[in-house]
Backbone as a chain_set.jsonl record, in Angstrom:
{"seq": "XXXXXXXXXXXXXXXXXXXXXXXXXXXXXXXXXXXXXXXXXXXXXXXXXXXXXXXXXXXXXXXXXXXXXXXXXXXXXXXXXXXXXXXXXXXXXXXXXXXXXXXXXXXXXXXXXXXXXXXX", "coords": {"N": [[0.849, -1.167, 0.0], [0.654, 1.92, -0.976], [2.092, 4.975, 0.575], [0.208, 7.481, 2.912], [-0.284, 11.117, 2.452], [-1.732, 13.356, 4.232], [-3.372, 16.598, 4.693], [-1.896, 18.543, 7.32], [-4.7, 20.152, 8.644], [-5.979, 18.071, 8.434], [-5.017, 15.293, 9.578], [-4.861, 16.627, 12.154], [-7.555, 17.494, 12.691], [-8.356, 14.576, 13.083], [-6.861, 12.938, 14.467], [-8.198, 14.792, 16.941], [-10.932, 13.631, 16.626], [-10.122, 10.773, 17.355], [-8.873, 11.326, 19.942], [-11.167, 11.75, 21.045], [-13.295, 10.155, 21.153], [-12.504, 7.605, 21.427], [-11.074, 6.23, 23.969], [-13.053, 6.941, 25.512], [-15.237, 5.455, 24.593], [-13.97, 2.879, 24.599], [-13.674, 2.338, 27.466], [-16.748, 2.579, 28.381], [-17.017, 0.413, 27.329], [-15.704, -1.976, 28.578], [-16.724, -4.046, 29.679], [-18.467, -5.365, 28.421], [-19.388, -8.766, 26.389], [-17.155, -10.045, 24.074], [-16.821, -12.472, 21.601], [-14.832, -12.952, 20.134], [-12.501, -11.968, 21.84], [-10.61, -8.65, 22.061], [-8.225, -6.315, 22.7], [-7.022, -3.319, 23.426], [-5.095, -1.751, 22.119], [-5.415, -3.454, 19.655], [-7.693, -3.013, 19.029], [-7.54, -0.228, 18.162], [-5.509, -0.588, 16.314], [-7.203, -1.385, 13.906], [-9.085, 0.238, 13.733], [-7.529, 2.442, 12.731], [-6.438, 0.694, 10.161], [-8.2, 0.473, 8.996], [-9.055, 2.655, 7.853], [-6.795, 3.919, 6.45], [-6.971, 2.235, 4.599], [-9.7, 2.889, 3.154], [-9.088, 6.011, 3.148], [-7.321, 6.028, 0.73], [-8.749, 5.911, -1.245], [-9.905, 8.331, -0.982], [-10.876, 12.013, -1.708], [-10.315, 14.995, -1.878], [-11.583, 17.955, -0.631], [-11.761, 21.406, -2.116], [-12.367, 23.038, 0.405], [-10.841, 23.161, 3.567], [-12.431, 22.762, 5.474], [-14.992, 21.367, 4.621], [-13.529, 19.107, 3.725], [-12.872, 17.982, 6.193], [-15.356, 17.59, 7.341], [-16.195, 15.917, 6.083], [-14.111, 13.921, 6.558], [-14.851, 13.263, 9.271], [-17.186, 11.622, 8.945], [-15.973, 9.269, 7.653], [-13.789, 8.505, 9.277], [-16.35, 7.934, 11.447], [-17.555, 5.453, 10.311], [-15.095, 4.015, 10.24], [-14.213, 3.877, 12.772], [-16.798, 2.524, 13.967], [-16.599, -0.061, 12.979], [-14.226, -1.233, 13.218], [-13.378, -0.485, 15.934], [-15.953, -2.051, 17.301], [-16.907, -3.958, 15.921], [-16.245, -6.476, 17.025], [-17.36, -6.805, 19.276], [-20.629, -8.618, 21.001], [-23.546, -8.77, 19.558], [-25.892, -9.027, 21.886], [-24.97, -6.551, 23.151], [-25.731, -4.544, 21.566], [-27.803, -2.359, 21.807], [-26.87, -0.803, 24.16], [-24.195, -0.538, 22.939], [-24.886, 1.374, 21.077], [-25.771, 3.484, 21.81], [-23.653, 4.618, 23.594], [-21.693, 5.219, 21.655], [-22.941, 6.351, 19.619], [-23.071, 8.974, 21.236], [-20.44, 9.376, 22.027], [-19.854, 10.738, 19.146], [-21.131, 13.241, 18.642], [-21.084, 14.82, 16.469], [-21.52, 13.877, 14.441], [-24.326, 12.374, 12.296], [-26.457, 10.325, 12.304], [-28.149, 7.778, 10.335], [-31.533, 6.685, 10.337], [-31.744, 3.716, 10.921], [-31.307, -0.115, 11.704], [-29.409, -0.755, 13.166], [-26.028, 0.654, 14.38], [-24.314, -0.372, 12.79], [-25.464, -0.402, 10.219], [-24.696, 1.375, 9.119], [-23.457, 3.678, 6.854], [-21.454, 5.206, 4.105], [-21.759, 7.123, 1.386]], "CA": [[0.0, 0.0, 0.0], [1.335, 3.582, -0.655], [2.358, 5.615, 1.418], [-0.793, 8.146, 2.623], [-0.126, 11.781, 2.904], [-2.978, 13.769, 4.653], [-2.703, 17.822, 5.428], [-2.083, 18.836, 8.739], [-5.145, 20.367, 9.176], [-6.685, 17.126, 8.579], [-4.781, 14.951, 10.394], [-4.981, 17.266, 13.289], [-8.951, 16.829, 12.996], [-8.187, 12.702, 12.591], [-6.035, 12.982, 16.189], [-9.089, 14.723, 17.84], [-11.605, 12.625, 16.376], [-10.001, 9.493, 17.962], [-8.961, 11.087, 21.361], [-12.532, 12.25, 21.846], [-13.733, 8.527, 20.938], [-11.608, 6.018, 21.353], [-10.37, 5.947, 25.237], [-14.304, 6.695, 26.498], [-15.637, 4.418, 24.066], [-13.08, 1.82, 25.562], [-13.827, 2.477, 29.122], [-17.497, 1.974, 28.591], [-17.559, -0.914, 26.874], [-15.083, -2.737, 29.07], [-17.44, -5.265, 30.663], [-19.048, -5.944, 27.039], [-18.462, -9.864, 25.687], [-16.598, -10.335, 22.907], [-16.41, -13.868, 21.469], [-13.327, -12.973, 20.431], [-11.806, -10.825, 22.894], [-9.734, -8.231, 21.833], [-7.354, -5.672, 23.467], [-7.291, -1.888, 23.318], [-4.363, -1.633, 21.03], [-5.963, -4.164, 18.55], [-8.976, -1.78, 17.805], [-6.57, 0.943, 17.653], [-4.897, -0.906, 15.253], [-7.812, -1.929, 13.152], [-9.611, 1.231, 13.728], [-6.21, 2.823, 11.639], [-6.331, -0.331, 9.023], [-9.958, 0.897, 7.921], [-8.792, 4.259, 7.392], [-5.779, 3.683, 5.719], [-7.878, 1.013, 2.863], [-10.807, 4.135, 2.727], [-8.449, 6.905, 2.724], [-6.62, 5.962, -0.291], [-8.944, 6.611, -2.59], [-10.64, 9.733, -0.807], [-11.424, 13.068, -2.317], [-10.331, 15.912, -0.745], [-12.216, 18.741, -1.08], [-11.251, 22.872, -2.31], [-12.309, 23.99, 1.22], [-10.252, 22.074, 4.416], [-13.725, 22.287, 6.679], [-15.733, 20.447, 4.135], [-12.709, 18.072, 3.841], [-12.846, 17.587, 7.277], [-16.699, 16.849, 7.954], [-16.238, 14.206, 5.176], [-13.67, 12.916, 7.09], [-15.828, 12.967, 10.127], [-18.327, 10.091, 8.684], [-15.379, 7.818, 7.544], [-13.858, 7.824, 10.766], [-17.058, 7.152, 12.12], [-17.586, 4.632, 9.974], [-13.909, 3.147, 10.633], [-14.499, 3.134, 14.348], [-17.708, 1.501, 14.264], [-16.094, -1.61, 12.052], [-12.867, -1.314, 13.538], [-13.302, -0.655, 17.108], [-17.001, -2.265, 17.889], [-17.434, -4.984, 15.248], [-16.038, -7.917, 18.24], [-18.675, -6.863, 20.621], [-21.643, -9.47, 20.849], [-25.125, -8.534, 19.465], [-26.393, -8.546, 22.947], [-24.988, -5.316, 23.628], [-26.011, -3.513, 20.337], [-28.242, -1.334, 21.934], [-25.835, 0.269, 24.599], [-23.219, 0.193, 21.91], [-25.355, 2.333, 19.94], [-25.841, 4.723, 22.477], [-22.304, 4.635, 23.806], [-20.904, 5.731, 20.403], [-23.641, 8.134, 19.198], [-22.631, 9.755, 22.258], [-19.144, 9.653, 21.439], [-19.844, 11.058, 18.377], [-22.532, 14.055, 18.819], [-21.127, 15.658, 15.15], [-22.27, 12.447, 13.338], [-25.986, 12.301, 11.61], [-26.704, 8.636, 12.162], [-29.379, 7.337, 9.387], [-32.227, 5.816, 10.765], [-31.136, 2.263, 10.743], [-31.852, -0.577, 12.644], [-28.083, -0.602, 14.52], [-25.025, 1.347, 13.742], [-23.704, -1.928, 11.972], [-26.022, -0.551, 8.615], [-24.447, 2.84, 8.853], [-22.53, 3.469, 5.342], [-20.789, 5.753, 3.394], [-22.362, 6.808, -0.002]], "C": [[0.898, 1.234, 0.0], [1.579, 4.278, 0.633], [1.136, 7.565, 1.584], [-0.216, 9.628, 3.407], [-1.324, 12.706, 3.166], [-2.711, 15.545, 5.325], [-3.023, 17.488, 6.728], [-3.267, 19.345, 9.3], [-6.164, 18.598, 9.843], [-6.207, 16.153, 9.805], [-4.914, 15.385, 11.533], [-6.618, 17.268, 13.733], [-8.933, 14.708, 13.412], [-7.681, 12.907, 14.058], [-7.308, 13.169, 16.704], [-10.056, 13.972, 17.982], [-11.47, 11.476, 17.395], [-9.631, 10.047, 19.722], [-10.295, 11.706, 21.756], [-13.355, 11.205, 21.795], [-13.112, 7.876, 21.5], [-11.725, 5.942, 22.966], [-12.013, 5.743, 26.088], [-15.132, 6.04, 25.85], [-15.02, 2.864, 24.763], [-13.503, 1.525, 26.61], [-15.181, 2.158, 29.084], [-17.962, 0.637, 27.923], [-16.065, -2.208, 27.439], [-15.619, -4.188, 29.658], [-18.679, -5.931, 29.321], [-18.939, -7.422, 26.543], [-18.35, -9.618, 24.717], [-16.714, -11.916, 22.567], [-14.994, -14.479, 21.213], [-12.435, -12.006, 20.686], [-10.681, -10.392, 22.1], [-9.265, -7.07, 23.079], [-7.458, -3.856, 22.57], [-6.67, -1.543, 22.318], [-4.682, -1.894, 19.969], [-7.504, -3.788, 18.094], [-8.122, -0.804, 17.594], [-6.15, 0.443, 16.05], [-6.16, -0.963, 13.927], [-8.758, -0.804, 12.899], [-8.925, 2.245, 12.231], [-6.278, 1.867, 10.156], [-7.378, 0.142, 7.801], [-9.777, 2.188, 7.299], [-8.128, 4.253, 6.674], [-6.531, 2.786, 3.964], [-8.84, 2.558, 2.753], [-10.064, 5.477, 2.694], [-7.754, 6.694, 1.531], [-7.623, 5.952, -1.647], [-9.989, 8.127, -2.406], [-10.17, 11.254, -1.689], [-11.562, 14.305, -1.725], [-11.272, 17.47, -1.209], [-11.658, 20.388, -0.965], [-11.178, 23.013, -0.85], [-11.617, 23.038, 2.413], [-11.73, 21.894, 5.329], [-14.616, 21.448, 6.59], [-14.938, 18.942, 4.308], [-12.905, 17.048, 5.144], [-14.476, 16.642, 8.209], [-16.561, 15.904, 7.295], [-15.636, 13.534, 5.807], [-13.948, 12.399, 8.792], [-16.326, 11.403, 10.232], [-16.868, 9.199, 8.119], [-14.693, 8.067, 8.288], [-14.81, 7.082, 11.498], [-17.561, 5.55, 11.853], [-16.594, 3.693, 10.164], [-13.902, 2.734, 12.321], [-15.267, 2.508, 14.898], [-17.442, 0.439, 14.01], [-15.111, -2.097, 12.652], [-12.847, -1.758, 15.18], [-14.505, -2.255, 17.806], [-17.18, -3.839, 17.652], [-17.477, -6.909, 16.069], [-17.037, -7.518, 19.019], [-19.793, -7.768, 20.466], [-22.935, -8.699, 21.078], [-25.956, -8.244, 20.652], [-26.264, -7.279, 23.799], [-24.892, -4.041, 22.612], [-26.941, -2.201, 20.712], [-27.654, -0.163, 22.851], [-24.791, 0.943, 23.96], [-23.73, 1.192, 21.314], [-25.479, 3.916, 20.74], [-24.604, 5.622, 23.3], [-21.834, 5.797, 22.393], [-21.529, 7.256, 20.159], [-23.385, 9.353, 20.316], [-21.662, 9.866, 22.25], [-18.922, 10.726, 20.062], [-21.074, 12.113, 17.899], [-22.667, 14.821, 17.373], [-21.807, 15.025, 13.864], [-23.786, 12.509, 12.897], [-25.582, 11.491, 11.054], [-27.601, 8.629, 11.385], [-30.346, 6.581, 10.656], [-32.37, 4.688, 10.259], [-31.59, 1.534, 11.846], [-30.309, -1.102, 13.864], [-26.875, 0.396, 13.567], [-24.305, 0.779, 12.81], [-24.503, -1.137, 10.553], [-25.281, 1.209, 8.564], [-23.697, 2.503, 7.414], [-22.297, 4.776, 5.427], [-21.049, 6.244, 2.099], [-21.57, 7.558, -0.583]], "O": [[1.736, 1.478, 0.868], [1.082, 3.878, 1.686], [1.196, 8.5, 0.786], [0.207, 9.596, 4.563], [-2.024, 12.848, 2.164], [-1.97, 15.725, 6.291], [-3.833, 16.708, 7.228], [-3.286, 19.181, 10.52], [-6.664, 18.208, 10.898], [-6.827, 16.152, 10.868], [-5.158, 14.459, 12.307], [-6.95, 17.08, 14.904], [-9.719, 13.997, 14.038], [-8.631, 13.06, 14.825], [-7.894, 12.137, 17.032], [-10.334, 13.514, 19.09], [-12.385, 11.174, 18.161], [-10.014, 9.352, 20.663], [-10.397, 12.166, 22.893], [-14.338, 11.336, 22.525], [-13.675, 7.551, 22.545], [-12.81, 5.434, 23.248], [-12.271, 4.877, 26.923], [-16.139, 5.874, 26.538], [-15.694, 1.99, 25.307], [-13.77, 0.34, 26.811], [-15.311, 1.203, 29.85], [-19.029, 0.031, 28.024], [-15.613, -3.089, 26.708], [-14.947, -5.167, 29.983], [-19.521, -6.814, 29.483], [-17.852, -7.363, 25.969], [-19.224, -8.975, 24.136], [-16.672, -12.615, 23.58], [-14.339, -15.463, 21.555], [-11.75, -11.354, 19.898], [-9.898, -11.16, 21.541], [-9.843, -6.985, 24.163], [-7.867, -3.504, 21.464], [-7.324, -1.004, 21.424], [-4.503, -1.072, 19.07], [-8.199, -4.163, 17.149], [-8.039, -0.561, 16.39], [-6.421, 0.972, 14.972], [-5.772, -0.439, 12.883], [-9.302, -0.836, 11.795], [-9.484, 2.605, 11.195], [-6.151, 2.468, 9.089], [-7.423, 0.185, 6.571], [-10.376, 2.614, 6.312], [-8.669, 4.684, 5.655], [-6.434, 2.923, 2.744], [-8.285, 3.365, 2.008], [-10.694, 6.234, 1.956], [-7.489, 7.852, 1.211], [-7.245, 5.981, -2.818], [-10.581, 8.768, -3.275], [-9.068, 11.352, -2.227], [-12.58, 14.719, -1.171], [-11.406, 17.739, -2.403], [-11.158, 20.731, 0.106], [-10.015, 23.139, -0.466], [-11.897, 21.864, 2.171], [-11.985, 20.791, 5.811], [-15.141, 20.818, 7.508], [-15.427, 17.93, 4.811], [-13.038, 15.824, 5.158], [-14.638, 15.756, 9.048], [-16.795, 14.823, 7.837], [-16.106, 12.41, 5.984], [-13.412, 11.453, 9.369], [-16.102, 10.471, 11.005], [-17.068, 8.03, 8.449], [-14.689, 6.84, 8.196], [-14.578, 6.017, 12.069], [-17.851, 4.699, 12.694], [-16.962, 2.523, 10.277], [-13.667, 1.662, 12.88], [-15.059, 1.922, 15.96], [-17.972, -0.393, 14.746], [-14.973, -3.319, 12.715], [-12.493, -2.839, 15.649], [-14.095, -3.185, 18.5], [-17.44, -4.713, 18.478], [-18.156, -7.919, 15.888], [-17.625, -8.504, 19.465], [-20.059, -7.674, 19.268], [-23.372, -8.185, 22.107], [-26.733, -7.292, 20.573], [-26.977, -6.924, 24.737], [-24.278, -2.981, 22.729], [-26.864, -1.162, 20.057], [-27.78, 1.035, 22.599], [-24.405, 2.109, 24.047], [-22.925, 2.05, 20.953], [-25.315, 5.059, 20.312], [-24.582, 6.827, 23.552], [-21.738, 7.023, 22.443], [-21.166, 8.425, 20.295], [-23.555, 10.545, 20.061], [-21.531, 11.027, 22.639], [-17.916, 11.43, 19.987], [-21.832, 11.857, 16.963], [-23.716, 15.325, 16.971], [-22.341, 15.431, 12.832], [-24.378, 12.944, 13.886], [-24.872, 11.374, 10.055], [-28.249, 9.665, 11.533], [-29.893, 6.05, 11.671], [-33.036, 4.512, 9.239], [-32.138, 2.068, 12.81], [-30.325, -1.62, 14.98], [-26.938, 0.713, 12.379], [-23.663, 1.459, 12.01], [-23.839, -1.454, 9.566], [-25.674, 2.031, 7.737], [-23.428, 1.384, 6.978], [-22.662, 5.506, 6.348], [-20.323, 5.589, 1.351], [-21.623, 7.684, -1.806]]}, "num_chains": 1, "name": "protein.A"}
């Protein structure tokens, strides 16, 4: 895979993004099952993996603010797949409320879990 270069403003949105998610997303879904348990690092990691495959063919846009809400929804979309996707069905409805609460800039679709969210 190439090597992805991203302006600074962006990246500097991409940083806050994840420390305003990630760590209190973590913390409440600590007592969640997994079937197959993962570790904090290993959504990190996989959180990054999703971004990296969907950033490479993104579309940046003239203005950096627009740029930036776009890259809003595919974060959100990478941290729902990335971070969540091990959690067991039985806790789809806290997850959902967990996150969307993590994520107050997001306009979720009305879906029947965050799992159908997309990208169009």
């Amino acid at each position: 895979m190439k090597k992805l270069y991203l302006p600074v403003q962006v990246t500097d949105a991409l940083k806050t993004m994840f420390i305003n998610t990630f760590e209190t997303v973590n913390n409440a879904t600590k007592k969640f099952y997994e079937p197959f348990p993962t570790l904090m690092i290993q959504r990190a990691c996989n959180v990054c993996n999703f971004l990296e495959a969907l950033l490479a063919g993104f579309v940046y846009e003239q203005n950096p603010e627009d740029t930036i809400k776009k890259m809003n929804y595919f974060y959100g979309f990478c941290f729902i797949w990335g971070f969540a996707a091990s959690i067991d069905a039985q806790h789809y409805d806290k997850l959902e409320t967990i996150i969307k609460d993590a994520m107050p800039n997001l306009k979720f679709p009305k879906t029947e879990t965050i799992f159908d969210f997309f990208i169009d």
